[in-house]
Structure formats: C-alpha cells, structure tokens
C-alpha positions in Angstrom: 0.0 0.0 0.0 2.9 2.4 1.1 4.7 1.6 -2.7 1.7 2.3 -4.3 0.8 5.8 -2.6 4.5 6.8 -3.5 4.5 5.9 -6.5 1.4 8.3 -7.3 3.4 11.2 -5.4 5.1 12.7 -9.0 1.5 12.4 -10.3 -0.1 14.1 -8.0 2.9 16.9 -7.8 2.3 17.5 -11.7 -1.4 18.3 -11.0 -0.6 20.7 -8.2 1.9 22.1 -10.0 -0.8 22.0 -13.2 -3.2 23.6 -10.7 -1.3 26.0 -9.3 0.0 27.7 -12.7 -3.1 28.0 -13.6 -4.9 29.7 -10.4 -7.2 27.1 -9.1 -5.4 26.4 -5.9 -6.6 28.0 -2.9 -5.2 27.4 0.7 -7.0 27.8 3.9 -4.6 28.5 7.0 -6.7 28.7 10.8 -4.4 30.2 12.7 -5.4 29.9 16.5 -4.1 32.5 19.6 -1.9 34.5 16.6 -4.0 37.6 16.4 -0.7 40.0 17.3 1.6 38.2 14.5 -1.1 38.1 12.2 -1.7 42.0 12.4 2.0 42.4 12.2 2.4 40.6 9.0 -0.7 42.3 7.6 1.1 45.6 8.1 4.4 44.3 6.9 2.9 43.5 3.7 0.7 46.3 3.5 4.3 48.1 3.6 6.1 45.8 1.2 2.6 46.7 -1.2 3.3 50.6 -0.7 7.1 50.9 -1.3 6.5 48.6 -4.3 4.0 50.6 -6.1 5.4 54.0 -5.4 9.1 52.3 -6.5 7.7 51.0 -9.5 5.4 54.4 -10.2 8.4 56.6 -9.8 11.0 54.3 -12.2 8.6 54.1 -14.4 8.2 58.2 -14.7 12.0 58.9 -14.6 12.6 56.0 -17.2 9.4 57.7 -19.6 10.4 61.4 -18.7 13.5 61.2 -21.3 11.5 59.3 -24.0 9.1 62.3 -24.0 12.0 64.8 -23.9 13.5 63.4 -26.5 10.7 63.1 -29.0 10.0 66.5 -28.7 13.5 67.2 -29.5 13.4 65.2 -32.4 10.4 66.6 -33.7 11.3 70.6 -32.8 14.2 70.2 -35.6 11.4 68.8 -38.4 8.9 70.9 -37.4 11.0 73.6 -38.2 12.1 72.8 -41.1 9.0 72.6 -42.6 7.7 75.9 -41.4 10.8 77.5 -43.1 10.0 75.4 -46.1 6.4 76.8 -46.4 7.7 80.4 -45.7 10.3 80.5 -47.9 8.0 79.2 -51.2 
C-alpha cells in the first residue's frame, strides 16, 4: 500500500503544479491565539505593497520622462524645417 501511494506522489505533484500555474489552488490557513503576529504581518505586507508601487510608479516616470524629452526634441528640428519650407515658397 505504502509503494503504491508513492509511486502516485510525481503524479499528484504535476497536477498541483498544473493547478497552481493555472490559479485554481486556494489554501485555507486557521491560525489559533496568533492575532498579534497576524496583524504584524498584515502591516508588513501592506508596507512591502506601498514601497513597491510608489518604486515601480516613480521608475517608471523617470525612465518615460526622457522618452518624452526626447521626442520633442526630435520633432522641434522637423517641425521647423518645414515651417521655413512653407515660408520660404
């Protein structure tokens, strides 16, 4: 009986694994007389939330902010141009 439940262990691995990739697991944790620690993590990771967004937010302005610079650069030159073009016919 023992050999044949272990043998099935890689099976049943894959289909967590299967499961998990694909969202369907869900895990239920009752966590008795841990009120305090539970509070502390919920703040911890409403931290870790926070100082992720506002890291990713502010790269993701200063990487943007030259992109815009610099197409408005690009197009000062062309636009330009062709005004002197038009004036100048």
């Amino acid at each position: 009986m023992l050999l044949r439940k272990s043998v099935q262990i890689p099976e049943q691995l894959a289909d967590l694994l299967k499961m998990t990739m694909g969202g369907q697991t869900k895990l239920n944790i009752d966590l008795t007389g841990s009120e305090e620690p539970v509070q502390r993590l919920d703040k911890m990771i409403n931290k870790l939330i926070i100082s992720l967004s506002v890291r990713h937010s502010s790269s993701h302005r200063a990487r943007s902010a030259p992109r815009i610079c610099s197409r408005r650069s690009a197009a000062s030159p062309s636009s330009a141009s062709s005004a002197t073009s038009s004036h100048s016919s």
